[in-house]
BAGUTI-298472 format. One record per residue (C-alpha): y, x, z; residue in three letters. Coordinates in nm, 3 decimals, decimal comma. Each point is the difference from the previous one (the first is absolute). Layout:
N
v|u|w|selo
Y|X|Z|ala
...
//
This chain:
555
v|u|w|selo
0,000|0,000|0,000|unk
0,334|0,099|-0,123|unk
0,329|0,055|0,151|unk
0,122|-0,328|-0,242|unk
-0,156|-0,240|0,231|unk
0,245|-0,129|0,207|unk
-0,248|-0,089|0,284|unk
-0,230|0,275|-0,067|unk
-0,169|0,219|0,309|unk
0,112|0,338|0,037|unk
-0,217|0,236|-0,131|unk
0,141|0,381|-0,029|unk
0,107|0,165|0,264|unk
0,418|0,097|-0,109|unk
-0,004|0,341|-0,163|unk
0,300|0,183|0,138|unk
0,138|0,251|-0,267|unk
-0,021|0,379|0,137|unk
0,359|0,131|0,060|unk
0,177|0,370|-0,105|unk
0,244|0,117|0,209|unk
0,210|0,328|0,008|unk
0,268|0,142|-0,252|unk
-0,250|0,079|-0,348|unk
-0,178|-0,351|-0,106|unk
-0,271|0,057|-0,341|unk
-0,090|-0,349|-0,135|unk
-0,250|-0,017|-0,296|unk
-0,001|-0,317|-0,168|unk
-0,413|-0,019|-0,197|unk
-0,189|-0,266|-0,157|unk
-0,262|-0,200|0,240|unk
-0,196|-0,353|0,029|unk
-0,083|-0,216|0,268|unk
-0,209|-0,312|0,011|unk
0,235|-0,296|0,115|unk
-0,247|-0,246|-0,226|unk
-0,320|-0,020|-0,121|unk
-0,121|0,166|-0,282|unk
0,231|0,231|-0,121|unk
0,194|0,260|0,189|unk
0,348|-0,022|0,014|unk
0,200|0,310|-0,169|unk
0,260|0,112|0,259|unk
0,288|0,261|0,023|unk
-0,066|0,244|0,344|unk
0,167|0,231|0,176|unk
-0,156|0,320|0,166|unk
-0,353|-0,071|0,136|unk
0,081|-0,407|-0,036|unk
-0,155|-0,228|-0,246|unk
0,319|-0,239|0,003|unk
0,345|0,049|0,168|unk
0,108|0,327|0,158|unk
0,099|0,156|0,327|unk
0,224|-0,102|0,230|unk
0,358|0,294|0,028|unk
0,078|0,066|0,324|unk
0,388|0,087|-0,013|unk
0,220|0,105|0,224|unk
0,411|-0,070|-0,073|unk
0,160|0,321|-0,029|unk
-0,269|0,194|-0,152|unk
-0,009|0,226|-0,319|unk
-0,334|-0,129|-0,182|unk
-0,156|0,133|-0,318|unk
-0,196|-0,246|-0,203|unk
-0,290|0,091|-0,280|unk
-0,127|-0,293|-0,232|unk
-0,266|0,068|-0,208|unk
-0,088|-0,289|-0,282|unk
-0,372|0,026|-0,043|unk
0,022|-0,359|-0,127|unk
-0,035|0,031|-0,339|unk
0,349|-0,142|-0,087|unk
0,371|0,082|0,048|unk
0,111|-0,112|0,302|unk
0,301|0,062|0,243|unk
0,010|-0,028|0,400|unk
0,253|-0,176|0,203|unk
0,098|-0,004|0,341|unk
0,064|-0,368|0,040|unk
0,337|0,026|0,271|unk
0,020|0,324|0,025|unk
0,340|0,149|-0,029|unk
-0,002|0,293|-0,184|unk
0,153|0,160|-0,335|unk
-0,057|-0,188|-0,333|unk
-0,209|0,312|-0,128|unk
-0,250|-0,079|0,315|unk
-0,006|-0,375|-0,037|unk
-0,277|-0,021|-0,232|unk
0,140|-0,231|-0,249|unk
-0,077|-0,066|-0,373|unk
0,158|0,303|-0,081|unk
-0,212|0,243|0,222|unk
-0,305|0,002|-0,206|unk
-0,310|0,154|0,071|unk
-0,248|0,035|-0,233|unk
-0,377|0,076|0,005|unk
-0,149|0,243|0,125|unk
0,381|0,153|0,156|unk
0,160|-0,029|0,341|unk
0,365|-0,083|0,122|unk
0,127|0,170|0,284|unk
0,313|-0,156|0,162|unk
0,151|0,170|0,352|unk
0,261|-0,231|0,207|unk
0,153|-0,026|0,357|unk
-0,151|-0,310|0,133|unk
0,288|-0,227|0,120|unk
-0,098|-0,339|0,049|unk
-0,030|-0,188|0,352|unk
-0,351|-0,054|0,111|unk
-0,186|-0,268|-0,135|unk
-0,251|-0,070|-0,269|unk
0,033|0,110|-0,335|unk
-0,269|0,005|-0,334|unk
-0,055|0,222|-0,293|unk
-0,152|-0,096|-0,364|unk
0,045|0,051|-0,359|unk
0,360|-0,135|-0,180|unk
-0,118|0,097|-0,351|unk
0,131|-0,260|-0,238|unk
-0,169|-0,269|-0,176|unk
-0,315|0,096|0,215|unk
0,096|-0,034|0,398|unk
-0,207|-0,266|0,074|unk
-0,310|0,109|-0,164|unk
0,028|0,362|0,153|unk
0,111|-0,162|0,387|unk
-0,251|-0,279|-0,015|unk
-0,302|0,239|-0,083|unk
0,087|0,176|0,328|unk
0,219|0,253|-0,067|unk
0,238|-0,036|0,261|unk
0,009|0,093|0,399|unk
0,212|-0,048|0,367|unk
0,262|0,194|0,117|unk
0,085|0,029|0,369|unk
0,369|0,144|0,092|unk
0,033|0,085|0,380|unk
0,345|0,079|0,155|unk
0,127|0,069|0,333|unk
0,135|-0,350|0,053|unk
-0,330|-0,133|-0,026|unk
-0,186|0,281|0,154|unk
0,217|-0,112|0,335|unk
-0,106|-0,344|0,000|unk
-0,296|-0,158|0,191|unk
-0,196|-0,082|-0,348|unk
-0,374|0,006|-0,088|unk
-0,041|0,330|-0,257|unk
-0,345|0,094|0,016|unk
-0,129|-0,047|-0,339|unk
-0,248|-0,207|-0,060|unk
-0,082|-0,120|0,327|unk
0,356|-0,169|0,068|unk
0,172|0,099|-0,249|unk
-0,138|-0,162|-0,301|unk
0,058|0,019|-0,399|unk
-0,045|-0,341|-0,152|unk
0,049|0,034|-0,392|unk
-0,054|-0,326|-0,124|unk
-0,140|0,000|-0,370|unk
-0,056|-0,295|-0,250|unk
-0,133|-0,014|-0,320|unk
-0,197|-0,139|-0,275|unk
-0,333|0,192|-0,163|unk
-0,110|-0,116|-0,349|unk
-0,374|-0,088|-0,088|unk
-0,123|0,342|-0,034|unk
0,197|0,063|0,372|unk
0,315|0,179|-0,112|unk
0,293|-0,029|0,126|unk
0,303|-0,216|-0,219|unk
0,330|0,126|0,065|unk
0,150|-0,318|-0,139|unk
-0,269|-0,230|0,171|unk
0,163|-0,264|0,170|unk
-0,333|-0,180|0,146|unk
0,021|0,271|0,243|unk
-0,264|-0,115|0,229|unk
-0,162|0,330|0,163|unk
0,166|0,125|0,328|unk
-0,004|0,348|0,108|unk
0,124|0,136|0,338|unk
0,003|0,387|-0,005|unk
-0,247|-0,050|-0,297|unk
-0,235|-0,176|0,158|unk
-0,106|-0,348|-0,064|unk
-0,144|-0,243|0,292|unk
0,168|0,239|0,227|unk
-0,051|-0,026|0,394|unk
0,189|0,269|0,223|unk
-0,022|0,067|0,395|unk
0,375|-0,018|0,155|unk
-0,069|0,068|0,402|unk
0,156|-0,245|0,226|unk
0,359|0,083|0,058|unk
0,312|0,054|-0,223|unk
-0,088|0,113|-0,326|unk
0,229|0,060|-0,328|unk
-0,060|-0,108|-0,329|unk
0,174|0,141|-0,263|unk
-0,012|-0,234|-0,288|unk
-0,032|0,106|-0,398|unk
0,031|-0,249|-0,258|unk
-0,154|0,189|-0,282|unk
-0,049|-0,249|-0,263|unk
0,075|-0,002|-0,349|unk
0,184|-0,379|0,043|unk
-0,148|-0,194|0,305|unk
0,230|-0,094|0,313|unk
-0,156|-0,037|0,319|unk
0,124|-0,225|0,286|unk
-0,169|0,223|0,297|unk
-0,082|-0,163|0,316|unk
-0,305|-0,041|0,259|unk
-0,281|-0,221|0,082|unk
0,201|-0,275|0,214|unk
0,323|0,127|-0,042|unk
-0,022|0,235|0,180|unk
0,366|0,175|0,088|unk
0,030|0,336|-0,087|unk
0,322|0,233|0,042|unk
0,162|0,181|-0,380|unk
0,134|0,356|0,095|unk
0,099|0,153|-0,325|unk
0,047|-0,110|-0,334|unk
0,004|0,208|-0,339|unk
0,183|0,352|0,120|unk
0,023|-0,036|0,394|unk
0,006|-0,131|0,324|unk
0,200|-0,356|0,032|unk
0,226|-0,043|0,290|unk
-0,265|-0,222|0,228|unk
-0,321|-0,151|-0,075|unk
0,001|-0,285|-0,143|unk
-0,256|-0,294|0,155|unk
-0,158|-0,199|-0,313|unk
-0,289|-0,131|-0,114|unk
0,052|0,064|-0,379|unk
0,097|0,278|-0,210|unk
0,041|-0,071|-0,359|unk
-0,062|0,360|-0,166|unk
0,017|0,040|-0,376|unk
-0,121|0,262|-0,249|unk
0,129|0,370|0,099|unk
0,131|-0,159|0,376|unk
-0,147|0,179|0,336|unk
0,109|-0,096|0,358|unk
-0,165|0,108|0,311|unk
-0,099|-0,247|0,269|unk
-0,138|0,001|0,316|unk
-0,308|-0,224|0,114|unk
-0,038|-0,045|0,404|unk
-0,376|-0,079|0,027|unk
0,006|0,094|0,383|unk
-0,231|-0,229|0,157|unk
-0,253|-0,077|-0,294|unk
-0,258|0,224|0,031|unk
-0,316|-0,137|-0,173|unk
0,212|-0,281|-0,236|unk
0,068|0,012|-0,367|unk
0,301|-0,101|-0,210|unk
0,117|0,021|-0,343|unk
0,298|0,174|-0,200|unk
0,072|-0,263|-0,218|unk
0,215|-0,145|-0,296|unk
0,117|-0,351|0,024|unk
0,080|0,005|-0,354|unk
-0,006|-0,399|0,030|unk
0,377|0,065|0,184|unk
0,119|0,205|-0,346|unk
0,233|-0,243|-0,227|unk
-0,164|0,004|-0,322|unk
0,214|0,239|-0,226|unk
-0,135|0,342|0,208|unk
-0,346|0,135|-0,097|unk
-0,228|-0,159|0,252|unk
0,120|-0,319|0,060|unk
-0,083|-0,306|-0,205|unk
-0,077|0,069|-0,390|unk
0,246|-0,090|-0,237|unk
-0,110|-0,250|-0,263|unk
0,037|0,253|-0,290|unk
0,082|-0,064|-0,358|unk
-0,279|-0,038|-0,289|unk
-0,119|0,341|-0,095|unk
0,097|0,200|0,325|unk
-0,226|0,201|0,167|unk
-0,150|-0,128|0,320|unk
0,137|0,050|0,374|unk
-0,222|-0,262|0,150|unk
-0,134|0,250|0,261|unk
-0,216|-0,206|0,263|unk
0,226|0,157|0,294|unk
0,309|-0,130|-0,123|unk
0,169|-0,249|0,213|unk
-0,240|0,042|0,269|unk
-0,094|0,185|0,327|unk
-0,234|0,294|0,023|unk
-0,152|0,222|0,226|unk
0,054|0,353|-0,124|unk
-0,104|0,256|0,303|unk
-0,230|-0,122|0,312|unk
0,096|0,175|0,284|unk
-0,232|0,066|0,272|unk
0,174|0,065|0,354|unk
-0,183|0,269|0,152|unk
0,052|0,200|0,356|unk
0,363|0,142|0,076|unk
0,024|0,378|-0,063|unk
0,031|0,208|0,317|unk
0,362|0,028|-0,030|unk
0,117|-0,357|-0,178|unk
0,381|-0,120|-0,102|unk
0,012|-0,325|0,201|unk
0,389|-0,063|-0,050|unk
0,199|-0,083|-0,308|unk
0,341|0,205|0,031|unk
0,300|-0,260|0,017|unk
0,228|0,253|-0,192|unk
-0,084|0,231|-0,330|unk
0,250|0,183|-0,208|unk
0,375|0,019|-0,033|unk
0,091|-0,066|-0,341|unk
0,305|-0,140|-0,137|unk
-0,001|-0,170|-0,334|unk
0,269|0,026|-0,247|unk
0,273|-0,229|-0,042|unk
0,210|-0,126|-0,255|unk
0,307|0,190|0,080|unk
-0,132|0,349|-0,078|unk
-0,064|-0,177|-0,356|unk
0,095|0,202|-0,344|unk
-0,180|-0,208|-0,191|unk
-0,187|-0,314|-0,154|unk
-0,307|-0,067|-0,245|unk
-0,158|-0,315|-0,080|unk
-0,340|0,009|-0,143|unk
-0,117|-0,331|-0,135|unk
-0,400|-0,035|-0,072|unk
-0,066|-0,185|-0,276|unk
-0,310|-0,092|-0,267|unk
-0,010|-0,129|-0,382|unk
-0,006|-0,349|0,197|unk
-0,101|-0,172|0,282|unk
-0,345|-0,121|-0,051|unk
-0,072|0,405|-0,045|unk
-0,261|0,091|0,307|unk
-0,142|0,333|-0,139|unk
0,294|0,169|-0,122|unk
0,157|0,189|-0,174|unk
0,279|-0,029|0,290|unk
0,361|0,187|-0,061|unk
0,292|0,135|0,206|unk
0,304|-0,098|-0,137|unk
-0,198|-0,125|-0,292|unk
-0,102|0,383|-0,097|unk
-0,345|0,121|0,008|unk
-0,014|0,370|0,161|unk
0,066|0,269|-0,258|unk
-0,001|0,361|0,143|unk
0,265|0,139|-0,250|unk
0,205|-0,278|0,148|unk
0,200|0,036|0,369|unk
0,109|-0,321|0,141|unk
0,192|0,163|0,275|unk
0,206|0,259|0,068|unk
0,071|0,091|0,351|unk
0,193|0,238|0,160|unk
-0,155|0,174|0,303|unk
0,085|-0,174|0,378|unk
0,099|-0,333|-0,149|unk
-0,077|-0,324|0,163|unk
-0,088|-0,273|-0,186|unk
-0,067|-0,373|0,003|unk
-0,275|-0,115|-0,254|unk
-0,023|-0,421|-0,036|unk
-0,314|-0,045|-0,137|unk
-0,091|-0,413|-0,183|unk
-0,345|-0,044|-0,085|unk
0,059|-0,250|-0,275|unk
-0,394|0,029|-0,134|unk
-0,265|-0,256|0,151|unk
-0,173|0,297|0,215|unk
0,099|0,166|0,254|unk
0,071|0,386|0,002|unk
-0,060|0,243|0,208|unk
0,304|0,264|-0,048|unk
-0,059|0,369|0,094|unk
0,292|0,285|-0,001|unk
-0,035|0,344|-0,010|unk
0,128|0,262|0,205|unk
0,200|-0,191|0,227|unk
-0,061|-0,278|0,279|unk
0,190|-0,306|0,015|unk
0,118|-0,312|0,251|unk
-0,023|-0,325|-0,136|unk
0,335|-0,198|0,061|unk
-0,088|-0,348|-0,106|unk
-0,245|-0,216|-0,134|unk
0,181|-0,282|-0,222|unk
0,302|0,074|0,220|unk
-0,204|0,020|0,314|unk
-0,107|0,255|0,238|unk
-0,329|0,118|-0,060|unk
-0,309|-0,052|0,283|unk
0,024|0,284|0,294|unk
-0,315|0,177|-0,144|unk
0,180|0,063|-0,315|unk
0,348|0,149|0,147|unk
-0,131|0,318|0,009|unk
-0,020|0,306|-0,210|unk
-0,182|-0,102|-0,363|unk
-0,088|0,113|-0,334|unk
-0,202|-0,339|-0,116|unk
0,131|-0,361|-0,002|unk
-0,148|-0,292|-0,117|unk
0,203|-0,216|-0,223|unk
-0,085|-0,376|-0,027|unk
0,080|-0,175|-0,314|unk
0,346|-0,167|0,004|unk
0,123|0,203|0,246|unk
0,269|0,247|0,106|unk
-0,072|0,280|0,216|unk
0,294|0,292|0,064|unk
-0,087|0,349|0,106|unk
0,220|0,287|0,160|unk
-0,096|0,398|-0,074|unk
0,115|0,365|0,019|unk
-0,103|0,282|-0,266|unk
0,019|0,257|0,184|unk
-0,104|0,379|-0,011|unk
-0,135|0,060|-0,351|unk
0,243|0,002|-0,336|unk
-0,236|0,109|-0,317|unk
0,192|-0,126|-0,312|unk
-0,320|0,028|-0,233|unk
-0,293|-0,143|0,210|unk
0,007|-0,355|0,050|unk
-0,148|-0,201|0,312|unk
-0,158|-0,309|-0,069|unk
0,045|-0,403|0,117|unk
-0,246|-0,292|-0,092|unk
-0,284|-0,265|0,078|unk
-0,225|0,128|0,230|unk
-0,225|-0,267|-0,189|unk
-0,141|0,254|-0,185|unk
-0,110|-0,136|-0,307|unk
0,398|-0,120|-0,010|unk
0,110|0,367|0,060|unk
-0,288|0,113|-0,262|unk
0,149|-0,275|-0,274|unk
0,371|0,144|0,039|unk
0,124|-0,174|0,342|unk
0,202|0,327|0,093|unk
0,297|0,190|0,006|unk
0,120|0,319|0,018|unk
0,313|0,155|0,170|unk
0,175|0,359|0,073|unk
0,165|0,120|0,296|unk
0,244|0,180|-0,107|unk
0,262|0,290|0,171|unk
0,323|-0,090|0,077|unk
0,200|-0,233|0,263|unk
-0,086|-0,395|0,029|unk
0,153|-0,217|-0,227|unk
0,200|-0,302|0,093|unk
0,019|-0,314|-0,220|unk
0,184|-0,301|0,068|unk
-0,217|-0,286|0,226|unk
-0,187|-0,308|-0,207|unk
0,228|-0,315|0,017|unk
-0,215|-0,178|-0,118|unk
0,221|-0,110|-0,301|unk
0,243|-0,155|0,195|unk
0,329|0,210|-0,261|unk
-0,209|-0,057|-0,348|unk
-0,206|-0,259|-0,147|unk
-0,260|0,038|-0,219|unk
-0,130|-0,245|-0,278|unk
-0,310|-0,023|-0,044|unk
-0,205|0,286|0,226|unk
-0,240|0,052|-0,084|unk
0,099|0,036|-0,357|unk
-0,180|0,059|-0,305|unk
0,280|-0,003|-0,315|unk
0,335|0,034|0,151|unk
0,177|-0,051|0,347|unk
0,346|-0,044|0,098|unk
0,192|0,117|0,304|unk
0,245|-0,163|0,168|unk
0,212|0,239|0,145|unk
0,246|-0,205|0,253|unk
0,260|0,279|-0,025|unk
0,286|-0,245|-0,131|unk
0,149|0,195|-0,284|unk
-0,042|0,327|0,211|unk
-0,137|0,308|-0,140|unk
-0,373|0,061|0,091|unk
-0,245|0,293|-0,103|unk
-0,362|-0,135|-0,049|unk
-0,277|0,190|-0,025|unk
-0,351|-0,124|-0,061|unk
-0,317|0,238|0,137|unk
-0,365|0,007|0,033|unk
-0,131|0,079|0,309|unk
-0,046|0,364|-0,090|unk
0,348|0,017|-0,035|unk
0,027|-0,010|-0,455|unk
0,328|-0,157|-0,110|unk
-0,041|-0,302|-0,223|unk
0,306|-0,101|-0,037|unk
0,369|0,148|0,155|unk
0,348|-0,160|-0,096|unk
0,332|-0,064|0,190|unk
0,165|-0,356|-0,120|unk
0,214|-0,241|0,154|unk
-0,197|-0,288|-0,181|unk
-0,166|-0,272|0,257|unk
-0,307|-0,027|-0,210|unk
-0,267|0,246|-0,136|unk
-0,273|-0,055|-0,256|unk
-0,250|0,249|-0,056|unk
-0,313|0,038|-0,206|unk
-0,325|0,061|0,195|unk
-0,237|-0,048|-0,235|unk
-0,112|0,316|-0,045|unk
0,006|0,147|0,360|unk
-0,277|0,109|0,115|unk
-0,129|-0,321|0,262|unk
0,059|0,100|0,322|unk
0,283|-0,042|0,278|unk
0,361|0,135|-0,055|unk
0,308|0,076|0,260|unk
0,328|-0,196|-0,103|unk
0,292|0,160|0,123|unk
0,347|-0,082|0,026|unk
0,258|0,163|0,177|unk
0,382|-0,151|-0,053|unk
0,245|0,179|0,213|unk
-0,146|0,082|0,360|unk
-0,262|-0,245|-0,052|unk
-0,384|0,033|-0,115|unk
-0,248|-0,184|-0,074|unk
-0,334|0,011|-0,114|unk
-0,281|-0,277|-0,119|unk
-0,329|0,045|-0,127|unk
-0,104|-0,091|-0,339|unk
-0,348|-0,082|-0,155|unk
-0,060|0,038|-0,339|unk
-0,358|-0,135|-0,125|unk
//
């Protein structure tokens, strides 16, 4: 019995990846099999002496490491360090290629806060089917913060890994990177898994590793548990919930208190029957004639995905939940240089499967969507005007989520992030810093960490560049200039409002190309969009001491 039945009995005993610590890591990515089926055995993607997945990196922050990756795959491939904050030459992008049979050896300071981190392949066009196949592993950052606190850190006894893995294998049991009747669970690799937590607090530290699904993580009973950290660090105070809604590329640490239950069982689970139908996992869209299918039997419905057995308390257990965690202090608006607005978009709205587009563009690596100059702070909006959710990932940098559709987001999601999920319809607003590293030739990368959206062209690509931040006059949301109509397809008028006054207007995409650039004292401005590239523009307008910008969408 597989991990796909939702009621199923546990019968694996959790592998817990090995773990490299130290300042020199080697990591050889080979070609393996398992048998998750039946019949055939499953080809996989291993690293070191595993079959599927790869060690766990012990970091500490502050450290000089030296990394080796050899590609023993068979097929170019790249490696990146999913929240790591290092150089654009170490992030292990599309453009940091390795190919077979070579290594790549990147060296950086570690800097990021303890918490959870991941690494696995960004090569492009073929993420998911390199990730999914197991070529992927944990990373642990420690820091002196977190060394300080009263927190369970023995790993593997109360300090648990939990990479959560779904997928779909074909008849002959191979893995689909595009299958969306991803029924198969893996936890750690292993299916039917059952793990021994001893009877005290314990942490968790949660992995959503999928290709597309979101989980809705919870326990047998509702059982309260306490989230600690979220993406890259420590929140302020645990939070007390029951749920935790991860999506694809999202960790968070929690901790369980199971003192007391010696001898009982519960289940991690996803109550995927909670998810609004629109995220991966909840209820299946009806789907248009000639689509593939995403009637997976676990959507819209609550599994069990890891039995835990409680067991005896160590001889030295964590039996208290600190009240306090970190000091961090999220950006604010006022330090703001400046604004981007990223709106998600398909060829129309019965499209399930993709392709999906930024700013209707598909990702072209001679193309950079951004150019930023080093230590700027930024507010992205994000509108997820597609039918599917998305789960957005930046690199580099973490973020804090202002608002969700104008309002502030749940306490488990004010803390440092690099992955958001975006529900269709709605508006979410980020803040960020790029600090530290300016490289005005290497690009770092932003996407769906649905990675058959990401492999389809569901990504962009900026530059942090040298220089001070730049500061560009605050949305007004149109309040000085009308536009008619926006989006536009032939031609679009603006409406100045400057009464007879002289105004400059300039007309940009959002990597900063002029389109159009006059100075006229006329109240009214046609212009002829038809053969701009489709995609959103910046309208500016600036008559006197006044500005004002609006954003235009050409289709």
């Amino acid at each position: 019995m597989l991990g796909y039945a939702h009621n199923c009995i546990a019968q694996h005993q959790l592998y817990i990846p090995d773990t490299l610590s130290g300042n020199t890591f080697n990591l050889t990515a080979h070609k393996d099999s398992v048998q998750l089926k039946p019949g055939k055995f499953t080809q996989t993607y291993g690293i070191n002496n595993n079959a599927y997945l790869g060690p766990t990196l012990l970091l500490k922050k502050g450290d000089s490491i030296n990394l080796t990756v050899n590609n023993q795959i068979g097929d170019t491939t790249t490696m990146h360090w999913h929240g790591l904050h290092v150089a654009p030459k170490n992030d292990g992008g599309p453009f940091s290629m390795i190919m077979p049979g070579m290594s790549w050896s990147p060296s950086f300071v570690v800097r990021n806060n303890a918490a959870s981190y991941w690494y696995h392949p960004h090569m492009m066009g073929k993420t998911a089917a390199q990730a999914i196949k197991g070529d992927a592993g944990f990373i642990i950052v420690r820091d002196n913060i977190e060394s300080a606190l009263t927190l369970p850190r023995t790993y593997g006894i109360d300090d648990i890994p939990v990479i959560v893995q779904s997928f779909e294998l074909d008849t002959n049991n191979q893995f689909m990177p595009k299958g969306m009747v991803d029924s198969i669970i893996l936890v750690n690799g292993t299916d039917s898994p059952y793990v021994n937590m001893p009877a005290q607090v314990v942490r968790m530290r949660l992995l959503n590793a999928s290709g597309e699904r979101t989980f809705n993580f919870g326990f047998t009973a509702n059982r309260p548990f306490r989230i600690i950290a979220s993406d890259n660090g420590l929140l302020q105070a645990p939070v007390y919930t029951t749920r935790i809604r991860m999506a694809p590329g999202e960790r968070y640490e929690i901790l369980l208190d199971l003192t007391g239950l010696n001898g009982q069982m519960l289940y991690l689970m996803s109550y995927a029957s909670e998810l609004p139908m629109g995220v991966q996992g909840g209820p299946t869209m009806p789907m248009p004639a000639g689509s593939p299918p995403m009637n997976s039997p676990l959507n819209g419905i609550d599994f069990n995905i890891l039995q835990i057995n409680v067991t005896t308390p160590t001889s030295s257990p964590v039996t208290t939940i600190p009240t306090s965690l970190a000091v961090d202090t999220p950006l604010t608006e006022s330090l703001l240089h400046t604004s981007r607005s990223i709106n998600m978009t398909a060829d129309s709205m019965m499209v399930m499967d993709g392709p999906f587009y930024f700013n209707h563009n598909l990702f072209d690596m001679m193309r950079i969507d951004y150019r930023i100059p080093v230590n700027n702070v930024e507010v992205w909006t994000l509108l997820d005007s597609t039918m599917v959710a998305h789960p957005f990932h930046l690199h580099d940098v973490h973020f804090y989520i202002l608002d969700r559709n104008g309002n502030p987001p749940p306490a488990y999601e004010r803390g440092r992030k690099d992955v958001l999920l975006i529900e269709p319809n709605e508006t979410v607003r980020f803040i960020a810093q790029f600090t530290d590293f300016a490289d005005t030739t290497t690009p770092y990368m932003y996407h769906c960490h649905i990675l058959m959206h990401e492999d389809d062209g569901m990504m962009g690509q900026f530059i942090v560049t040298p220089g001070n931040p730049i500061s560009v006059p605050t949305f007004d949301g149109g309040k000085g200039i009308d536009l008619f109509p926006n989006p536009a397809r032939q031609t679009v008028t603006i409406k100045t409002n400057v009464n007879g006054d002289e105004a400059h207007i300039t007309v940009t995409d959002l990597t900063g190309r002029v389109f159009f650039d006059t100075i006229t004292v006329q109240d009214l401005i046609s212009l002829n969009v038809a053969d701009w590239p489709r995609g959103m523009y910046l309208i500016n307008v600036t008559s006197g001491t006044s500005v004002t910008v609006r954003k235009l969408v050409v289709q």
